[in-house]
C-alpha positions as CSV (number, residue, x, y, z in Angstrom):
1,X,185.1,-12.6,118.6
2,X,185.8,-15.4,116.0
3,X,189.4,-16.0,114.5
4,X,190.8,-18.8,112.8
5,X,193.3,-21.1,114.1
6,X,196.0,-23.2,112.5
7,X,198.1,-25.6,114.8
8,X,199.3,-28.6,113.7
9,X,197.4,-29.2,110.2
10,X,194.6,-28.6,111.8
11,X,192.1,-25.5,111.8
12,X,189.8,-23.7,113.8
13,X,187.9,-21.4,114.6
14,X,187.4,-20.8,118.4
15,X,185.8,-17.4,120.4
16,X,189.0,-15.3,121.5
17,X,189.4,-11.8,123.2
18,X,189.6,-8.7,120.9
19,X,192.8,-7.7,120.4
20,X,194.4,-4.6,122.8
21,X,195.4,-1.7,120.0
22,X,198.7,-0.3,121.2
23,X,199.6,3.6,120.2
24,X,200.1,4.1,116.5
25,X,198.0,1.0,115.6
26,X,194.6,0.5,114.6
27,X,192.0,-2.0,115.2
28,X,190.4,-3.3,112.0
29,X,187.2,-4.6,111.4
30,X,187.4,-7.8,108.8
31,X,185.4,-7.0,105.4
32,X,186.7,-9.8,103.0
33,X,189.7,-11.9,103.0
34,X,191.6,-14.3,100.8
35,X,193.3,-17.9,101.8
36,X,196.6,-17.7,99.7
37,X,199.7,-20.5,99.2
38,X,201.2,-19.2,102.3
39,X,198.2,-19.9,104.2
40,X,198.0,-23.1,103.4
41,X,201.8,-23.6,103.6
42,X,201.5,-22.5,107.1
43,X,199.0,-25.3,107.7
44,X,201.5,-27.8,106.2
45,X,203.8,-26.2,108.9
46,X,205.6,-23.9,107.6
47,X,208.0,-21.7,109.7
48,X,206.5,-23.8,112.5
49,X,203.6,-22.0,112.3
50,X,200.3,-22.0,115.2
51,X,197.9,-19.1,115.2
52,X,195.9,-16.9,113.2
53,X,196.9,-16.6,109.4
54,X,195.8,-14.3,106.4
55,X,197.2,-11.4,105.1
56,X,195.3,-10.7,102.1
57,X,192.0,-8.3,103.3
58,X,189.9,-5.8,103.2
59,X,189.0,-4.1,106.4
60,X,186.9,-0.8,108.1
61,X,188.9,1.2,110.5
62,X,187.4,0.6,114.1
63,X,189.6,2.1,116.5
64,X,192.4,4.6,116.0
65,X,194.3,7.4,117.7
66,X,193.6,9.6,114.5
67,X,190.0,9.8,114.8
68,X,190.1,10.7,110.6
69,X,191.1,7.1,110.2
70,X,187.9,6.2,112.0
71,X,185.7,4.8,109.6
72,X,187.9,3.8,106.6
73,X,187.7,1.1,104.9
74,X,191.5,0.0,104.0
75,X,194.3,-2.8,103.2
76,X,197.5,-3.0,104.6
77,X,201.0,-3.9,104.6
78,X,201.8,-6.7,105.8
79,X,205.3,-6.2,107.5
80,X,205.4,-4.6,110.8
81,X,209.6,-3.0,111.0
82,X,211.2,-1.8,114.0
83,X,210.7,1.8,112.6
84,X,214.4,2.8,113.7
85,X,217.1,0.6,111.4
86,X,218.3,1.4,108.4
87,X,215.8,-0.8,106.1
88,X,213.1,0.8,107.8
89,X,214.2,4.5,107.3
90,X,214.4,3.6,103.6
91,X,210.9,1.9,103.5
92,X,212.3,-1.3,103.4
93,X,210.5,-2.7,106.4
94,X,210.0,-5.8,104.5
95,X,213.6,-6.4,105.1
96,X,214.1,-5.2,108.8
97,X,215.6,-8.0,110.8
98,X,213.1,-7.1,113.5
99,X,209.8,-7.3,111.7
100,X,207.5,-9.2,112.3
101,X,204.7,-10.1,109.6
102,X,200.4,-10.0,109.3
103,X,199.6,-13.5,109.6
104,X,202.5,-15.3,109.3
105,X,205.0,-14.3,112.1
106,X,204.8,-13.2,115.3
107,X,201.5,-11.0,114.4
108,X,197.9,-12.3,114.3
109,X,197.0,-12.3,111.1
110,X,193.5,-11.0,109.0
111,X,191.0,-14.2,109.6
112,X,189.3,-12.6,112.4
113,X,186.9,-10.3,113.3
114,X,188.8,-8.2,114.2
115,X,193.0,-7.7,114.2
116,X,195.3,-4.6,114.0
117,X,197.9,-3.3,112.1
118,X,200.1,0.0,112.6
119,X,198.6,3.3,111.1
120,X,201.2,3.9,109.3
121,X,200.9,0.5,107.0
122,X,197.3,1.3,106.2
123,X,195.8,2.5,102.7
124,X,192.9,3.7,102.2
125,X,191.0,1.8,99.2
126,X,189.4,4.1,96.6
127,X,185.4,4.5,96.8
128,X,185.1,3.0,93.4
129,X,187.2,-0.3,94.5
130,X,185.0,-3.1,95.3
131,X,185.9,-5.3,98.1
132,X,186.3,-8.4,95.7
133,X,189.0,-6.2,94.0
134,X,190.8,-4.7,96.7
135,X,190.8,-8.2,98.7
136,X,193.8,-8.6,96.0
137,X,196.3,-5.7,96.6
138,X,198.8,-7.7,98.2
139,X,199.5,-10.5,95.9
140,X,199.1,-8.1,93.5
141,X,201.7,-6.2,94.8
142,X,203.6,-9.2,95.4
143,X,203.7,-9.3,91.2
144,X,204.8,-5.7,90.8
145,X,207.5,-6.4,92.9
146,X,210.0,-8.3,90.2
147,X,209.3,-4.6,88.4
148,X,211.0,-3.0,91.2
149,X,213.8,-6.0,91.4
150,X,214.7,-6.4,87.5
151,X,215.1,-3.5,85.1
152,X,212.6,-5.6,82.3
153,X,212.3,-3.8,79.2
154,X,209.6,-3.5,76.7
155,X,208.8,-6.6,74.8
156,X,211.2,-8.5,77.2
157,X,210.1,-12.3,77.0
158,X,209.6,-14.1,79.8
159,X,208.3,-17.3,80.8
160,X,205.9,-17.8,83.8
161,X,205.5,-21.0,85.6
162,X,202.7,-21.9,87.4
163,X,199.1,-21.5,86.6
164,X,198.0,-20.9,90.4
165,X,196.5,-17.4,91.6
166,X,200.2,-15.6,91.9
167,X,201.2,-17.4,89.0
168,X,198.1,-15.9,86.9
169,X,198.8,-12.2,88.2
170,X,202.2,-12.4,87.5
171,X,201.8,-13.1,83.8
172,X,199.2,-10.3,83.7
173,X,201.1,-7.7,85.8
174,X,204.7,-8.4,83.4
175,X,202.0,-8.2,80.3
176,X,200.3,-5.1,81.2
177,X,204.5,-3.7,81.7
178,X,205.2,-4.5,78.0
179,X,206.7,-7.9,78.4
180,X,206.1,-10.6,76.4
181,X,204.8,-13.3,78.8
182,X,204.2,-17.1,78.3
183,X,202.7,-19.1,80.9
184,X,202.9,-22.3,81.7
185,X,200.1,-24.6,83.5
186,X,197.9,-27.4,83.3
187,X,194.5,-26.0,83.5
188,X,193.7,-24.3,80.1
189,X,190.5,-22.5,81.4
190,X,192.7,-20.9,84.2
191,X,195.3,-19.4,81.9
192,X,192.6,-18.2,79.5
193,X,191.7,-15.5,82.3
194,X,195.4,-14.1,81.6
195,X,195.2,-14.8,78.0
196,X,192.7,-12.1,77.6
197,X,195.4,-9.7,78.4
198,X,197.7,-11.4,75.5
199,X,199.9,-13.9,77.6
200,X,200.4,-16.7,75.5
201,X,199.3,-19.8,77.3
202,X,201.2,-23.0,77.0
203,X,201.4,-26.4,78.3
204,X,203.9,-27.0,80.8
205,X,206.4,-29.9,80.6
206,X,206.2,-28.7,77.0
207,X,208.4,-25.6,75.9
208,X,209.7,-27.1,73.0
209,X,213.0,-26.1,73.8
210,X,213.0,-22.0,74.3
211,X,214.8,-20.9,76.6
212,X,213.9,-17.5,78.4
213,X,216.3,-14.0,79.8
214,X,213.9,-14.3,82.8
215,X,211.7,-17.1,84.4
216,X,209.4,-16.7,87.2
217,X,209.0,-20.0,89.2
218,X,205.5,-19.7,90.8
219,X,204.9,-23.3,91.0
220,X,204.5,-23.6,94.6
221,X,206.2,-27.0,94.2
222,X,209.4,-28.5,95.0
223,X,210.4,-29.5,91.4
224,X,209.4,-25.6,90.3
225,X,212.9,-24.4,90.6
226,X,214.8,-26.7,89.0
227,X,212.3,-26.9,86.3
228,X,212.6,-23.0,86.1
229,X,216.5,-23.3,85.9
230,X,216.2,-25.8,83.0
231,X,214.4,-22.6,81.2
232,X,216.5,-20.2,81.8
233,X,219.2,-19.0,79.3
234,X,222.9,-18.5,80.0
235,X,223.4,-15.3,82.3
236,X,219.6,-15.4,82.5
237,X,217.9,-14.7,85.8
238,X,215.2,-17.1,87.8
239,X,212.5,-15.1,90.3
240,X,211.8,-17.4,93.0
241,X,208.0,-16.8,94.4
242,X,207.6,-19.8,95.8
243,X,206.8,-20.8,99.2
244,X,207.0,-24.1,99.9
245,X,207.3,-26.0,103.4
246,X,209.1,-29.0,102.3
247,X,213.2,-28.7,101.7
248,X,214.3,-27.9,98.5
249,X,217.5,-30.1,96.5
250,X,219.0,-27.9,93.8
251,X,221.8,-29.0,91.4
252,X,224.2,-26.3,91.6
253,X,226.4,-27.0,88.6
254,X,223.1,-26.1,86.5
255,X,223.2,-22.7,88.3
256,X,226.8,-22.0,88.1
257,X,228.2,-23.2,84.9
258,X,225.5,-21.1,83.0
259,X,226.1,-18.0,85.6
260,X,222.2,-18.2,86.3
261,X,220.7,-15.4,88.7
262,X,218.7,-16.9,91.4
263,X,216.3,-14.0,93.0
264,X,214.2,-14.1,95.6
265,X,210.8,-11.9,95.9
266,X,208.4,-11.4,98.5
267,X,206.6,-8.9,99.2
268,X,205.7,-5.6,97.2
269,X,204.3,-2.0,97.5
270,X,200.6,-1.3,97.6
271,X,201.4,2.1,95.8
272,X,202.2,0.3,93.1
273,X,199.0,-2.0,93.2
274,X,196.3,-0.4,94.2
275,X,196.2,2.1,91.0
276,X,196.4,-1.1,88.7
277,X,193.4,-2.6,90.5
278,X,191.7,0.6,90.4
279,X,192.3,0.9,86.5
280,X,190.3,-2.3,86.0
281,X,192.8,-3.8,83.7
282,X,193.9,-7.4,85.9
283,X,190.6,-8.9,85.5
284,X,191.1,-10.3,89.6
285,X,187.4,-11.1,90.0
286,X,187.2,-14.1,87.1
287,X,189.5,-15.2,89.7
288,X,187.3,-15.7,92.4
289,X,186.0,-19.2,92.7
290,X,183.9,-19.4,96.1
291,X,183.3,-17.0,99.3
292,X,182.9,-18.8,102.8
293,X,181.7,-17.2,106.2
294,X,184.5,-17.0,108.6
295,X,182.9,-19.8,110.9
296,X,183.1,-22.2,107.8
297,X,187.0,-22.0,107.8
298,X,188.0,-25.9,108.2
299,X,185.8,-25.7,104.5
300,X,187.0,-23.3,103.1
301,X,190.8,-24.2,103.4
302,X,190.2,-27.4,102.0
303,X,188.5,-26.0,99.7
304,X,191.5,-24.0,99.0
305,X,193.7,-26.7,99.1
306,X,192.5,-28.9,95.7
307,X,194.2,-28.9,93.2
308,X,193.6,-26.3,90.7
309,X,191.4,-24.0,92.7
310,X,191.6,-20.4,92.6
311,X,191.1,-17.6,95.1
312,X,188.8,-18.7,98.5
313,X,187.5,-15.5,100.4
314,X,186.4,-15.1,103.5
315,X,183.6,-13.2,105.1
316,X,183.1,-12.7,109.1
């Protein structure tokens, strides 16, 4: 089968074995996937990343030891737990100290023809989905996931930074909660797709002065936090989505004189995602700006690398 390799900034896509699927896992059959940030931070190297990236997919069910999963066609969580720590007994595998994650560690990821993923992280997607919809439950639920982190009340104003794909589904996500979202970016046309959900769009470098309760950082770039900080009111709280290879320098005093909250957030449930796909509401598709086979890969993550580009998919 094909899969895609990254080692040392570069990427492939050689002929490799199909994966063995050990007892409670499944072997899944690629339908779509998306090359996110992380992806291509992984190229830049990081975690010291080689192997087979992507976690954002669509997939059919080939091989299980439930033969009712046969047959499916699915997305999945991303973090594989040890299934026996505390984290894990309360659903928090995200957190278990023994995971290991689709894609990005220890756990060939979704740009393949085929990979696997434990039963238990699979959900089926609704008949009515489309692929190019369901292809964005993760990040999605990578948004939802400062719901479940900050208590943000109705009509809450927040500022968003970063016009990127995260950065866009954010704003949406917090709108569609009741907050009242501005996001900042340089590409006009891109923040018009959230504006159509009432996000107020603005320039960034240019805020006038406001200062915001809660800002999310999803710059993807080194300066993004400290810019974020520089927004933030007094006791406010920053949400760092972020990934970023390079080190980061951070002026503490400009934390801790105005108590600031820095939060991190990863990763988030598909419960709460796949219902607001399946509502039609985040228009994800205006998102999509071009769809590569599998064997096109070296194309399709530069592609995904220019500035201002939205989502790459991949087909096998």
């Amino acid at each position: 089968m094909r899969a895609v390799h990254l080692e040392a900034g570069a990427v492939s896509v050689p002929d490799t074995p199909r994966p063995i699927v050990p007892p409670g896992f499944a072997l899944l059959r690629l339908r779509l996937a998306g090359i996110c940030n992380t992806d291509l931070e992984l190229q830049r190297g990081y975690y010291g990343f080689a192997g087979t990236p992507g976690h954002e997919f669509v997939a059919d069910v080939a091989e299980a030891d439930d033969a009712a999963w046969i047959g499916r066609r699915v997305v999945g969580e991303i973090n594989l737990g040890c299934g026996t720590c505390g984290w894990c007994e309360r659903g928090m595998e995200r957190h278990c100290p023994a995971r290991s994650v689709l894609g990005i560690v220890k756990h060939p990821g979704a740009f393949a023809e085929y990979f696997t993923l434990p039963v238990a992280n699979l959900h089926t997607v609704p008949d009515s989905m489309e692929d190019k919809m369901a292809v964005f439950t993760e990040p999605v639920a990578a948004a939802c996931e400062i719901l479940e982190q900050i208590p943000l009340a109705r009509g809450a104003k927040v500022a968003v930074l970063g016009d990127g794909k995260l950065g866009l589904l954010i704003a949406m996500v917090l709108q569609l909660h009741g907050a009242h979202v501005d996001l900042y970016g340089r590409h006009p046309e891109k923040m018009a797709i959230a504006a159509e959900l009432g996000v107020r769009a603005c320039a960034a470098g240019r805020n006038g002065g406001r200062k915001y309760p809660v800002v999310v950082d999803a710059t993807g770039s080194e300066v993004g936090l400290a810019t974020a900080i520089g927004l933030t009111e007094a006791r406010g709280t920053v949400v760092m989505k972020s990934t970023v290879a390079r080190p980061v320098s951070l002026d503490m005093a400009s934390v801790i004189v105005p108590e600031i909250t820095l939060l991190g957030s990863r990763c988030g449930r598909f419960e709460d995602a796949l219902p607001l796909l399946q509502k039609g509401e985040i228009p994800v598709q205006r998102m999509i700006e071009a769809e590569y086979r599998l064997a096109d890969a070296p194309a399709a993550f530069a592609h995904a690398a220019r500035k201002g580009t939205l989502k790459i998919l991949l087909r096998p």
